[in-house]
N, C-alpha and C positions, 0 to 999 in steps of 0.2 A: 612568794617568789614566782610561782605559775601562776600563769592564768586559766580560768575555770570555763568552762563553757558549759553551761545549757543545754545536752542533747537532745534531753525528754520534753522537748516543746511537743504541745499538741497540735495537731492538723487544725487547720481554719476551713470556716464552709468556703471560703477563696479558693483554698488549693484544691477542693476537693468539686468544684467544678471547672476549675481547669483542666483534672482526671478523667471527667466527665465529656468536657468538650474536644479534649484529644484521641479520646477512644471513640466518638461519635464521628470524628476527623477520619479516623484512620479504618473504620467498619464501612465507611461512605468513600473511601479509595478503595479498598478489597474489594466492595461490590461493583465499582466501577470497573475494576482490571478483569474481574468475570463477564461481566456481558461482553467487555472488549473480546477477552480469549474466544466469547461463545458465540457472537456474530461475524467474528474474523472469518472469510473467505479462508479457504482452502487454496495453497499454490497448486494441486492438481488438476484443478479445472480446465478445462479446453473450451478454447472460444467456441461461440455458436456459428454456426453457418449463418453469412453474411453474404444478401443478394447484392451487389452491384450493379448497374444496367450496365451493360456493352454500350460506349457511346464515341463515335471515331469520328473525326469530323476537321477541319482545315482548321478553326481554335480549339478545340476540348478534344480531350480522348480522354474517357474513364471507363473503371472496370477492374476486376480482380483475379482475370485472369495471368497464365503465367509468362507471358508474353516473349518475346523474343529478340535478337539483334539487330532487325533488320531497320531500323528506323532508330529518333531518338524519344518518342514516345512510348513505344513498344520495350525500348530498356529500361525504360523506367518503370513501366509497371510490369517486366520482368524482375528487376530488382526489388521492386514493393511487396510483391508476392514470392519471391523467394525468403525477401527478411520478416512479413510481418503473416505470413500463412505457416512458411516450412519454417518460422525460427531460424533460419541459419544464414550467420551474415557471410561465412565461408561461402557460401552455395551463391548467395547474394554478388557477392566481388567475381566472381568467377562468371557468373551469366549476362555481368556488365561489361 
């Protein structure tokens, strides 16, 4: 009137390289997510000093200083160097 099932099958050398191939899978993810964790940059690092040449000229103005109002090249790399030196795009709006 039931039906009988089978539980005590035995393992086949199939499933047991499949065991093989998934824990081989999964030992070659761990080791990847570790070199990631352990060449991951740190967010603390602060840029290095970066030379600019001072360059003003009737086409090109370049440079990383922090420039000023009086023109519309000079607010720009006021603004450049407020947002991309001081970080602050507050300080950045305000000096443009």
């Amino acid at each position: 009137m039931y039906a009988k099932f089978d539980t005590t099958t035995a393992s086949t050398p199939r499933s047991h390289r499949h065991r093989w191939i998934a824990a081989g899978v999964l030992v070659g993810l761990a080791a990847l997510a570790v070199v990631a964790v352990v060449t991951a940059p740190d967010g603390s690092a602060q840029p290095t000093g970066f030379a600019c040449e001072e360059t003003s000229g009737p086409d090109v103005v370049t440079g990383s200083g922090p420039g000023d109002t009086t023109n519309g090249p000079a607010a720009i790399l006021g603004f450049n160097h407020a947002y991309y030196v001081d970080r602050s795009a507050e300080q950045g709006r305000a000096d443009s």
